[in-house]
C-alpha positions as a printed Julia matrix, in Angstrom:
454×3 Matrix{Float64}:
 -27.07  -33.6    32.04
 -26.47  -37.06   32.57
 -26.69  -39.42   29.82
 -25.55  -42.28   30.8
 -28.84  -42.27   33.37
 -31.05  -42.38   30.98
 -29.02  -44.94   28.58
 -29.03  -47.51   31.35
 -32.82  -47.2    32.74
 -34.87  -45.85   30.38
 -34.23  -47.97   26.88
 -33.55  -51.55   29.13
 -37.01  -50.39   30.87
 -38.72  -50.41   27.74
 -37.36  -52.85   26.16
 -38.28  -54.73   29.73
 -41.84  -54.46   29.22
 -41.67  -55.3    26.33
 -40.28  -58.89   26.24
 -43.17  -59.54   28.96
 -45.73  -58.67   26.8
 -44.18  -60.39   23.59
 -44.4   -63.81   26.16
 -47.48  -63.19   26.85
 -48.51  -63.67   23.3
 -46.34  -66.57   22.68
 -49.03  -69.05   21.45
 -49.8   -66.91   18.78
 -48.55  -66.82   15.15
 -44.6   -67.33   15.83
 -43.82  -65.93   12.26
 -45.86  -62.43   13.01
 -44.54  -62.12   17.09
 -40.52  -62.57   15.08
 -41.07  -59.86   13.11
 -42.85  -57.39   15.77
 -39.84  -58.09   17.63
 -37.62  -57.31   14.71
 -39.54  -54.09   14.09
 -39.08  -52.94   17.67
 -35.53  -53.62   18.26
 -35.01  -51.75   15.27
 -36.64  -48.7    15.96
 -35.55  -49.19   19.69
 -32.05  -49.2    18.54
 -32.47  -46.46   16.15
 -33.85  -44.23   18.91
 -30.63  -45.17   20.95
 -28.69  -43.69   18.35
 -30.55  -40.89   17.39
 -31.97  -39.74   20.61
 -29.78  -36.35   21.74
 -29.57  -35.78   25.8
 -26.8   -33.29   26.19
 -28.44  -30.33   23.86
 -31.78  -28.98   23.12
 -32.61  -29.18   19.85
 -35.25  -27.07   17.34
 -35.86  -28.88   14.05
 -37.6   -26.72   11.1
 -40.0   -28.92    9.23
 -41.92  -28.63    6.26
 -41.78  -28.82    2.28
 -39.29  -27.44   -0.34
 -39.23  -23.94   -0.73
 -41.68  -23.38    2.58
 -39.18  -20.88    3.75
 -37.62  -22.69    6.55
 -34.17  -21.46    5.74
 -35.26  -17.73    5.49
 -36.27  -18.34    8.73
 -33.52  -19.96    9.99
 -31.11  -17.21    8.56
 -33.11  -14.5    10.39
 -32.73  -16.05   13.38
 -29.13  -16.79   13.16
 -28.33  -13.31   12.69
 -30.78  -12.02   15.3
 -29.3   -14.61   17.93
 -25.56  -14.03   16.73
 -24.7   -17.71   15.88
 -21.35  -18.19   15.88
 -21.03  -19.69   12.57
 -23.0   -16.87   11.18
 -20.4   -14.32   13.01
 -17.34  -16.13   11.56
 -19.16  -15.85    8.39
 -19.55  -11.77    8.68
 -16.2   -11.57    9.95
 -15.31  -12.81    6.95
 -17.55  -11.24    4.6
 -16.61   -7.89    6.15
 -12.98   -9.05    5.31
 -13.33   -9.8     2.05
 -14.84   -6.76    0.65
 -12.13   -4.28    2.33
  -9.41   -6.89    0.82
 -11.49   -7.41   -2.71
 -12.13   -3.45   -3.5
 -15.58   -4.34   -5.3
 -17.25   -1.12   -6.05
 -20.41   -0.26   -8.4
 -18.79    2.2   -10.05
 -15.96   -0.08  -11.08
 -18.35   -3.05  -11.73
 -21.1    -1.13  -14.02
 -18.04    0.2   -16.12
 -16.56   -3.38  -16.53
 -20.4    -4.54  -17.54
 -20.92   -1.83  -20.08
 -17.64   -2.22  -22.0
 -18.09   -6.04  -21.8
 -21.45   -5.18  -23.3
 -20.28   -2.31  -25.74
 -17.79   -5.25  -26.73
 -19.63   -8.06  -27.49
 -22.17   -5.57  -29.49
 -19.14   -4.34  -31.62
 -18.19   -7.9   -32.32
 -21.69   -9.25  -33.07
 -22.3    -5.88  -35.54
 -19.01   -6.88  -37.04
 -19.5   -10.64  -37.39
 -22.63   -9.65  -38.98
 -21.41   -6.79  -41.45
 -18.96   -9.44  -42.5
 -21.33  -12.01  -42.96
 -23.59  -10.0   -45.16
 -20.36   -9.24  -47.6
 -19.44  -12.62  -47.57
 -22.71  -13.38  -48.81
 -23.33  -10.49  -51.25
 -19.92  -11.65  -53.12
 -21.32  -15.19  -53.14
 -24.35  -13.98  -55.06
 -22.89  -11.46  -57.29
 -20.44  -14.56  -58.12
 -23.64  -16.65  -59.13
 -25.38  -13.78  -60.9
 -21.78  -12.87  -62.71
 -21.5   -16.67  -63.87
 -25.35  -17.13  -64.31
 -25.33  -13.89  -67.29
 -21.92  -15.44  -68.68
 -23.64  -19.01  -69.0
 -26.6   -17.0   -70.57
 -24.64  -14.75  -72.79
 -22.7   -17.92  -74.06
 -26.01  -19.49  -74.53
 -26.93  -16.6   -76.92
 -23.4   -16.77  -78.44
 -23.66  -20.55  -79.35
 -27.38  -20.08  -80.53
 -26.42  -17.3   -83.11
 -23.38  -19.3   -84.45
 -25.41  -22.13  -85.25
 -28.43  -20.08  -86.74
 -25.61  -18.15  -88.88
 -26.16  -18.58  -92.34
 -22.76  -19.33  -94.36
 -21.26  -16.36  -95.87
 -22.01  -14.85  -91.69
 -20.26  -17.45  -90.18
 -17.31  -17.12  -92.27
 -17.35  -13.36  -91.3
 -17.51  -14.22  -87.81
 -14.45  -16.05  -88.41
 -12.73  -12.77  -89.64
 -14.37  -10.86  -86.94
 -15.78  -12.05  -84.2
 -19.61  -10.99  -82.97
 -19.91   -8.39  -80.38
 -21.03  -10.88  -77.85
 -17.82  -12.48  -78.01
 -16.28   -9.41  -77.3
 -19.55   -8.95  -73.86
 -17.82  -11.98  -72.53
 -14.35  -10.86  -72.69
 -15.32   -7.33  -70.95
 -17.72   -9.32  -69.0
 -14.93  -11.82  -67.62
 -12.58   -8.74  -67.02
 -15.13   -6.69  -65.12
 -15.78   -9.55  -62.68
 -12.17  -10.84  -62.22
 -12.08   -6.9   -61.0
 -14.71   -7.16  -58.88
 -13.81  -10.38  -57.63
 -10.15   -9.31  -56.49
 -11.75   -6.24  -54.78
 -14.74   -8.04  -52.92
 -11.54  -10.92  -51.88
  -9.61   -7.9   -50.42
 -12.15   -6.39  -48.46
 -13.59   -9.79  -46.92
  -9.43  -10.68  -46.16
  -8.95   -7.01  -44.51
 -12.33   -7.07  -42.83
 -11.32  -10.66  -41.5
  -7.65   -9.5   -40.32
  -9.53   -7.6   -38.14
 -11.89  -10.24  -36.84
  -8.79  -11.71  -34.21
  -8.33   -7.79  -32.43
 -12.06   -7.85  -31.79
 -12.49  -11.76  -30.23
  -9.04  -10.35  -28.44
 -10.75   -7.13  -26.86
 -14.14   -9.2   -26.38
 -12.08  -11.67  -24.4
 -10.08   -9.27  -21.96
 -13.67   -7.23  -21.44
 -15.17  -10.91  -20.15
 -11.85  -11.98  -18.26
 -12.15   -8.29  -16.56
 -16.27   -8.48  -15.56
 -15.22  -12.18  -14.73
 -12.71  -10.69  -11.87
 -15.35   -9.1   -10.53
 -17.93  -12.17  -10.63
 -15.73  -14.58   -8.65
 -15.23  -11.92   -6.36
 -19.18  -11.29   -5.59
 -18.96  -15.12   -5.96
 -16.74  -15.57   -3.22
 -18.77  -13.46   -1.19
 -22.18  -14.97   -1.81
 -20.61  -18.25   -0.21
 -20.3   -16.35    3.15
 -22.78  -13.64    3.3
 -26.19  -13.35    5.02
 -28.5   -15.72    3.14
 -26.06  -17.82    1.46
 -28.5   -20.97    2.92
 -31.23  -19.7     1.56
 -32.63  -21.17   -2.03
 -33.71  -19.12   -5.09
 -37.01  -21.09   -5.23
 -35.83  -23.92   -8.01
 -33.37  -26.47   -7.17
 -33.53  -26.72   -3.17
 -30.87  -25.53   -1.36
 -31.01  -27.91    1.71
 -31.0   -31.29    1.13
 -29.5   -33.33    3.79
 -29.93  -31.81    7.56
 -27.89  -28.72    8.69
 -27.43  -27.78   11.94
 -26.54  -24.46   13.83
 -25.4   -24.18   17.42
 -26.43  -20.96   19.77
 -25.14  -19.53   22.91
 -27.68  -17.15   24.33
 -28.74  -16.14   27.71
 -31.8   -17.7    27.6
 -29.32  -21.15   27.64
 -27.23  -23.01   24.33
 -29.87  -25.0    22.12
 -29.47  -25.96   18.71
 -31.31  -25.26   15.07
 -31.94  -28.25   12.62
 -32.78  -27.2     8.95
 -34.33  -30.25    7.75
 -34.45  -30.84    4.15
 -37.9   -30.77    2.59
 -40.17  -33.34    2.97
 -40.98  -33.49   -0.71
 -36.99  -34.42   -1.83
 -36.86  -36.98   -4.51
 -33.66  -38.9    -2.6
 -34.59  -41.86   -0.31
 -30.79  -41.34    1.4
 -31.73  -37.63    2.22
 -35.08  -38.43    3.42
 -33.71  -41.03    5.98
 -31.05  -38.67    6.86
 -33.68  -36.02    7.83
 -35.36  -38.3     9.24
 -32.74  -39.15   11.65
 -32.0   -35.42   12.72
 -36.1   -35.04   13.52
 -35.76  -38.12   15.74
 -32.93  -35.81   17.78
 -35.06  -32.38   18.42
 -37.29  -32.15   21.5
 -39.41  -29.34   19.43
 -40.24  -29.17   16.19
 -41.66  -25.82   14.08
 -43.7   -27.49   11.09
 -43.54  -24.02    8.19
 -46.22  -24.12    5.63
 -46.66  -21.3     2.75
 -49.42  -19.15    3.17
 -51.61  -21.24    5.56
 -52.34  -24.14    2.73
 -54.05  -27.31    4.15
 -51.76  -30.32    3.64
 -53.32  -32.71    1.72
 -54.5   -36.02    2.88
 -51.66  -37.68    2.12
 -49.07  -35.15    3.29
 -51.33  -35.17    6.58
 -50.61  -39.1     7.21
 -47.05  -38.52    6.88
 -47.24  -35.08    9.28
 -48.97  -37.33   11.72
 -46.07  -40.4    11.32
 -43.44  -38.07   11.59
 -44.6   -36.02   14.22
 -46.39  -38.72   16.32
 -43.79  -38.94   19.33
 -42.81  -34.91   19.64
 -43.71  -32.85   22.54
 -43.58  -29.66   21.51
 -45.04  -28.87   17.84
 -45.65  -25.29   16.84
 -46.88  -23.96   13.61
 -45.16  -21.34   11.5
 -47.33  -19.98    8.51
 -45.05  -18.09    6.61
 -46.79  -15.59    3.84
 -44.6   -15.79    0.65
 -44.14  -11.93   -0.24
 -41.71  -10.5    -2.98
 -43.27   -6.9    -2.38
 -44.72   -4.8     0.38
 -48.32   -4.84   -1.13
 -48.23   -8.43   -1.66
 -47.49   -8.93    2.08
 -50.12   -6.49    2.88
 -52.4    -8.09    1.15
 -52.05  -11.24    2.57
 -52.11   -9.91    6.2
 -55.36   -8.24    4.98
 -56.87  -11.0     3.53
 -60.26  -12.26    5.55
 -60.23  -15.66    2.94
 -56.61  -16.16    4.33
 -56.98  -15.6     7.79
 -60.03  -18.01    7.9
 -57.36  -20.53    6.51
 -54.86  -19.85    8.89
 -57.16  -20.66   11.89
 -58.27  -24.05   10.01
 -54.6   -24.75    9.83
 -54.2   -23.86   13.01
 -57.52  -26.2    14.51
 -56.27  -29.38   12.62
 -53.06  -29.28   14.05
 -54.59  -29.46   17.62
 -57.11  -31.87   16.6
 -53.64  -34.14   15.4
 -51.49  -33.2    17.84
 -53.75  -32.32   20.93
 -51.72  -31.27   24.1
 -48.05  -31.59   22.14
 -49.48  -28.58   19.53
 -48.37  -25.25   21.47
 -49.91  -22.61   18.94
 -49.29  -20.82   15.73
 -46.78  -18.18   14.98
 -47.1   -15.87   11.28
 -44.04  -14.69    9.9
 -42.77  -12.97    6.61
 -39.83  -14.99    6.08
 -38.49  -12.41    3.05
 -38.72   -9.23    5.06
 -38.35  -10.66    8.09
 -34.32  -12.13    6.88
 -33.69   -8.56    5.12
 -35.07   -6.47    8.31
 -31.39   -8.33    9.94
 -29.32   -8.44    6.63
 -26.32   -6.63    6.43
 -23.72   -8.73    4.3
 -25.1    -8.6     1.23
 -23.51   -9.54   -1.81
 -23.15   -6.51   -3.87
 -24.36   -5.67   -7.74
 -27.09   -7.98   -7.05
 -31.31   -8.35   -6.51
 -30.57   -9.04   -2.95
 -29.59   -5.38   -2.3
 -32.76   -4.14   -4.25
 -35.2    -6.31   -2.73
 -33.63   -5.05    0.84
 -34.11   -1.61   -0.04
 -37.42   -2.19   -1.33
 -38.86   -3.56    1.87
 -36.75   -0.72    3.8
 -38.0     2.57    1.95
 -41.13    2.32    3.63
 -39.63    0.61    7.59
 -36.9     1.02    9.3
 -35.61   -2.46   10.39
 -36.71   -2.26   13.88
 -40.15   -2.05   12.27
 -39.2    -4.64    9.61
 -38.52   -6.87   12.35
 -42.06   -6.38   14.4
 -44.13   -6.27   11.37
 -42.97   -9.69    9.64
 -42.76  -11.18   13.4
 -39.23  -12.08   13.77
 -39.52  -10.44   16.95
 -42.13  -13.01   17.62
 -40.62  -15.51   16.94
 -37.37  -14.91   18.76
 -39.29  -14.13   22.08
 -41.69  -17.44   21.95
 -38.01  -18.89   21.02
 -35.77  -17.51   23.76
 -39.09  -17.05   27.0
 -40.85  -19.65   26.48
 -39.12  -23.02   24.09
 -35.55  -22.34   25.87
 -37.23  -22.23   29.47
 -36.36  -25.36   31.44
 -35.26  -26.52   28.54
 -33.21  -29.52   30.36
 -35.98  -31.1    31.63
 -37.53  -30.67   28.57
 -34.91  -32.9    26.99
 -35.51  -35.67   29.64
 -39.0   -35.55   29.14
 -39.03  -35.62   24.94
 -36.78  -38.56   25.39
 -38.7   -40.34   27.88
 -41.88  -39.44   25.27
 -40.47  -40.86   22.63
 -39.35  -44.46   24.03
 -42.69  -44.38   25.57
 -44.88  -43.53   21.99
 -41.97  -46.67   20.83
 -43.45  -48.95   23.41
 -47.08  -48.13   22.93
 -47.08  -48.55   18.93
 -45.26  -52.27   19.98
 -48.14  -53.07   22.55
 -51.02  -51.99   19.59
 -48.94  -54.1    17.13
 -49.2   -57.03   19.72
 -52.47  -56.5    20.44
 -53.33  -56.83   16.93
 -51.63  -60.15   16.49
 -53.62  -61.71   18.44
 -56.62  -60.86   15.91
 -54.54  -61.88   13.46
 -53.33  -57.99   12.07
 -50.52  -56.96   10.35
 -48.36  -55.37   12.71
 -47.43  -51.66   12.42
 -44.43  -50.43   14.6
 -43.4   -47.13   14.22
């Protein structure tokens, strides 16, 4: 494909046609023509740079968390991407060189468990005598106060000849607080012993605690280390997203080479990321716009589908149904109230997108990825959740019945066919939609409009 073709005719063309019509407006406001002019050189320039001739390109649009990186995953796999292969390669790899079983890990986990119990029951057994002593110390002082109290009060209620007797021989609650005193010093020097022995063993406990976490923590990096490079590692968990800035993957199929853009969502808080994205839609010559379970953008989140999309050729919808279980799939395929939703979805995006909209494709992003899945990081809800959507389909079924295989065929027989003139054409599109938006802005001047070029 030859890019420097289009560089030199088609951008100088545009650009061309438009200088004559910015002269023809020249006796209008000189301030509002300067910054049309500004506006269109900008975006002219920015589709110079951004515009991609040599590959064609698939972006995946949508919000955070609409499942476009399920998606994507599933298809990597299914296609045999080559990153995804040298990821396999070394998944595969790493669990014949890291010796990870279940057996080894659910023994680790229950004497790290069986540990930490025997230390908490200890900490707390210790804690309870600490205590105990503390209060029999401030019962033991609170009946000696008392008992002194008593002491003092008979002494000075004495009559004479009794407190000279006292003198001689002391009452028996003199005699209480002596064997009182001794009892407690007892007690107390048996109570300090047990608390010192009990803590002397406090050290060999955080000691056995510690080597039971160091050992379960072996095992963690190593599942760890494997979750960076196993099928699904770009997939999010549904809270913080996992793409934020654009990611692309490059294919080599029969059908031709073509590359996948996982945009970030459209919702991300960061202005850098947004531009960035952005960017990377500005380079795909077809675009699949994901939604969760066929819900009508709002009107808001319309306007910007319509900005963003405005100069693409080739837009195709992908209503993914959200399903952690087989009967919540179900249901949704099932589901008259959803179905009617889907085909509004799927009439408003030809009403906005008219002959550019080329249909609507369902898909099960969850079962669709684990119908393909085989480097899985083990211990974890990844292997469960496969083998819950596999006890009741194989995965050639799995595949068919969450329409992966749908999506690869509209993907490899009909997006990938003539796909080179299909670049030519997107391009061409695009600098032509850049032209037209300049010519409305112009137009507009000369009623005195604020311009819009975009």
């Amino acid at each position: 494909m030859r890019r420097h073709f289009n560089l030199t005719k088609i951008y100088p063309l545009v650009q061309s046609e438009f200088d004559k019509r910015l002269a023809a407006c020249a006796e209008h406001d000189p301030a509002l023509l300067k910054q049309i002019r500004h506006l269109f050189t900008a975006e002219l320039n920015a589709l110079k740079t951004n515009a991609e001739w040599a590959e064609f390109t698939i972006a995946f649009y949508g919000d955070i968390g609409c499942g476009k990186s399920s998606i994507i995953e599933a298809l990597r796999i299914s296609l045999a991407e080559a990153g995804k292969q040298e990821e396999r390669q070394a998944f595969v790899a790493s669990s014949q060189a890291s010796t990870l079983t279940l057996a080894g890990y659910q023994k680790a986990l229950r004497a790290r468990n069986a540990a930490r119990q025997e230390l908490m029951t200890f900490q707390t057994e210790l804690g309870v005598v600490e205590h105990q002593a503390k209060v029999a110390e401030l019962n033991a002082t609170e009946q000696r106060q008392a008992l002194r109290q008593k002491l003092a009060q008979k002494l000075d209620n004495a009559a004479i000849w009794n407190k000279l007797r006292y003198r001689l021989r002391p009452p028996p609650e003199k005699q209480q607080l002596l064997d009182m005193a001794k009892q407690w010093k007892n007690e107390r020097v048996t109570e300090r012993r047990r608390i010192v022995k009990m803590r002397e063993q406090l050290p060999a406990l955080h000691d056995q605690s510690a080597v039971t976490e160091i050992v379960l923590a072996q095992f963690t990096r190593k599942r760890d280390a494997l979750k960076k490079i196993c099928d699904g590692n770009i997939i999010g968990d549904g809270g913080k997203p996992q793409t934020t800035q654009p990611q692309f993957y490059h294919f080599a199929t029969r059908w031709g080479r073509f590359r996948i853009t996982d945009l970030g969502g459209t919702g991300l808080p960061s202005q850098i990321a947004a531009v960035q994205n952005l960017q990377a839609l500005k380079q795909a010559h077809a675009v699949f716009y994901v939604v969760n379970d066929a819900i009508m953008p709002t009107p808001a989140a319309l306007e910007k589908l319509r900005k963003h999309l405005q100069d693409q050729t080739e837009i195709r919808l992908i209503v993914n149904w959200q399903s952690n279980t087989l009967a919540q799939w179900k249901k949704r395929l099932e589901s008259p109230k959803i179905q009617h939703r889907v085909q509004a979805l799927d009439t408003m995006m030809r009403q906005q997108f008219g002959e550019h909209y080329h249909g609507m494709l369902t898909i099960a992003a969850k079962p669709a990825f684990y119908s393909v899945a085989a480097c899985l990081p083990p211990f974890g809800n990844e292997e469960q959740q496969q083998q819950h959507f596999l006890s009741q389909h194989t995965p050639e079924e799995l595949m068919a019945l969450s329409g992966l295989n749908t999506l690869v065929q509209t993907l490899c027989n009909k997006m990938l066919h003539n796909a080179s003139a299909k670049v030519r054409k997107t391009n061409i599109h695009k600098a032509d939609c850049l032209l037209r938006n300049a010519i409305i802005a112009l137009d507009s001047a000369r009623h005195d409009q604020q311009p819009q070029v975009a």
